[in-house]
Structure formats: structure tokens, C-alpha cells
Residue frames as a rotation matrix with the C-alpha (Angstrom) as fourth column:
UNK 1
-0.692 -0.413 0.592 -86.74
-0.616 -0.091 -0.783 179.76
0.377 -0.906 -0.191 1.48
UNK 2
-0.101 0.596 -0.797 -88.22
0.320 0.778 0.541 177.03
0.942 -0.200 -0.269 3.65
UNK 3
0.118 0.365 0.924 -90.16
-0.771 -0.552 0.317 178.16
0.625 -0.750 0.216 6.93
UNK 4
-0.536 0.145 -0.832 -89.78
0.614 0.743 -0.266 175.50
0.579 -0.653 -0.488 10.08
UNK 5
-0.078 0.598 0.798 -92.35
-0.601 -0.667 0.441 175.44
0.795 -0.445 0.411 12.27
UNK 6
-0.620 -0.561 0.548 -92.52
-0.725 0.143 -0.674 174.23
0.300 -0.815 -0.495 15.85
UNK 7
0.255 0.780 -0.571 -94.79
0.226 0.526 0.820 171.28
0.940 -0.338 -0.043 16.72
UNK 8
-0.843 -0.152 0.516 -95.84
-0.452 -0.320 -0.833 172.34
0.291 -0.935 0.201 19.84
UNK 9
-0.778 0.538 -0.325 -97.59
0.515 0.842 0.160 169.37
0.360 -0.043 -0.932 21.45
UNK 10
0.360 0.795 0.488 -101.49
-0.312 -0.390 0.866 170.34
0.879 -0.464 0.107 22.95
UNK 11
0.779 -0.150 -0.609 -100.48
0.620 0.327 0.713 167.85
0.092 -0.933 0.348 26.02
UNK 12
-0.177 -0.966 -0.191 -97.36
0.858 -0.056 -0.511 169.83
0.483 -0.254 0.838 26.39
UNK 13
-0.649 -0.168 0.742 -99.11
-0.107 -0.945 -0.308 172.97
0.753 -0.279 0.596 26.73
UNK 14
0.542 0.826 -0.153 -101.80
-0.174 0.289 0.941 171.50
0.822 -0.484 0.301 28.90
UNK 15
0.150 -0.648 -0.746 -98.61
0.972 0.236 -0.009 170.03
0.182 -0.724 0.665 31.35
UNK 16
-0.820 -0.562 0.108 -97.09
0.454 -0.754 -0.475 173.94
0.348 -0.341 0.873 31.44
UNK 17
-0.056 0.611 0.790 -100.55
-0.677 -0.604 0.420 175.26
0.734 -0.511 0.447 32.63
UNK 18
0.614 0.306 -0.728 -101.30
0.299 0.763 0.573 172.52
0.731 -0.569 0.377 34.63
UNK 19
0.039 -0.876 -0.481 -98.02
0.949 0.183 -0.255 173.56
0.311 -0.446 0.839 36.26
UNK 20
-0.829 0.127 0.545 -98.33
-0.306 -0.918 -0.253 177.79
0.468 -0.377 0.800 36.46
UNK 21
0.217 0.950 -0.225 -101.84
-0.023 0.235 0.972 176.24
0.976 -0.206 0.072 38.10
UNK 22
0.445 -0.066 -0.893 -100.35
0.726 0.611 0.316 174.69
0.525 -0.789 0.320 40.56
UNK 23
-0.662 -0.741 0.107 -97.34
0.541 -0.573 -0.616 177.56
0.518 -0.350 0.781 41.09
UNK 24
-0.343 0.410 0.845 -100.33
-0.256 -0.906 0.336 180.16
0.904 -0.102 0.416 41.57
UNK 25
0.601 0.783 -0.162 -102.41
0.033 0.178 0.984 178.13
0.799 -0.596 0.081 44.15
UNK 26
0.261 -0.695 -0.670 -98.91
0.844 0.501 -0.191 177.54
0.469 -0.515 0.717 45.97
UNK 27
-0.647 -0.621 0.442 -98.19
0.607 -0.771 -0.195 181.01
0.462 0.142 0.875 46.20
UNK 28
0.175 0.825 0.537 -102.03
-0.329 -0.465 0.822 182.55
0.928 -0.321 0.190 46.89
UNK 29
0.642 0.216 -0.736 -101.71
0.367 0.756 0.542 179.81
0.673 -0.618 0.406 49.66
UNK 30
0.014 -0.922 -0.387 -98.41
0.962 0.118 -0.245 181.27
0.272 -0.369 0.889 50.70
UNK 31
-0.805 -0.120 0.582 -99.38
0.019 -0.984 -0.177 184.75
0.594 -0.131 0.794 50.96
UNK 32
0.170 0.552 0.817 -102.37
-0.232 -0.783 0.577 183.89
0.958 -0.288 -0.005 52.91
UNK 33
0.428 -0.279 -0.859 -100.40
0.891 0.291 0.349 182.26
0.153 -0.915 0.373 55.68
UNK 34
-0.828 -0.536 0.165 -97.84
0.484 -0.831 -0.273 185.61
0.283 -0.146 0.948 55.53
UNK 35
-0.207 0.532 0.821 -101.24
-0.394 -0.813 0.428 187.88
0.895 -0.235 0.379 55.92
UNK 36
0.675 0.735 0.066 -102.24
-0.230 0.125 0.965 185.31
0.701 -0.667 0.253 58.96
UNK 37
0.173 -0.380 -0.909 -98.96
0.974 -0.071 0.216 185.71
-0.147 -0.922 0.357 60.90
UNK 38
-0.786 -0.516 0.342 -98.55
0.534 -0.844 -0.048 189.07
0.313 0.145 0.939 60.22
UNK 39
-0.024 0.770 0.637 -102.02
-0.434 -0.582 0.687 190.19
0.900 -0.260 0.349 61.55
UNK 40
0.660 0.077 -0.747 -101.36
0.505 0.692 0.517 187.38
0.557 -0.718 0.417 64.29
UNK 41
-0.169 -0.719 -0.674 -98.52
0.983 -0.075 -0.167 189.25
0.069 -0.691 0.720 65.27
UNK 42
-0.240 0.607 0.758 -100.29
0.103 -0.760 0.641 192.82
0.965 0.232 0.119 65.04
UNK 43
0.380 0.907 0.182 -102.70
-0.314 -0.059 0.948 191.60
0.870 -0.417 0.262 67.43
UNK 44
0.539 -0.589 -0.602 -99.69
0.775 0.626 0.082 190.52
0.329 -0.511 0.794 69.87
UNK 45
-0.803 -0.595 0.011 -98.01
0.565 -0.768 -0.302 193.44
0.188 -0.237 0.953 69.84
UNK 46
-0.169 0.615 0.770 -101.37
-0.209 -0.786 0.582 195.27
0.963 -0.063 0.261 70.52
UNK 47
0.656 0.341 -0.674 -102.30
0.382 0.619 0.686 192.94
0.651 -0.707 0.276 73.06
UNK 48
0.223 -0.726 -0.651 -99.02
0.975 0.171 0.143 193.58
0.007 -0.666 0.746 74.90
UNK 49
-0.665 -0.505 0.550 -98.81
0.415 -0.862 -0.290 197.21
0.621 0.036 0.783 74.30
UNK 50
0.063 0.646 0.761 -101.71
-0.400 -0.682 0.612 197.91
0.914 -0.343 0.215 76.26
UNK 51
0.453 -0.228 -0.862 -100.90
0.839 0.436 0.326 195.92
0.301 -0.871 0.389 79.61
């Protein structure tokens, strides 16, 4: 029996991290706008509940 084995390029992985890199920062970025209207609107609805 003969085994194939995958050439898996270095630059190829290096492009697919390069990429989940990017996905994460996009995302971190995206949750902390969501935490900074969602505490933005907290403080709105306190604000106005206490008038």
C-alpha cells in the first residue's frame, strides 16, 4: 500500500491564521461596540426613569 500525504504549504497556513487573526479582532471589536450601546442605553433608560 502507498500512503499520500498532503503538502500543506507553510504560507498557506500562515494566510488561514493571518485570516482567524483578523476574524477575532473583527469580532472582539464588535462586541465591544454591543457592550458600549448596551450600557449607553442602560444609562438612558436610568436617566429617564428617574425624571
Amino acid at each position: 500500500m502507498t500512503e499520500t500525504k498532503k503538502n500543506t504549504a507553510p504560507q498557506k497556513n500562515a494566510d488561514e491564521k493571518l485570516k482567524s487573526d483578523d476574524k477575532q479582532a473583527r469580532l472582539a471589536e464588535a462586541l465591544r461596540a454591543n457592550l458600549r450601546r448596551r450600557k449607553a442605553q442602560a444609562r438612558d433608560r436610568r436617566d429617564t426613569g428617574s425624571k
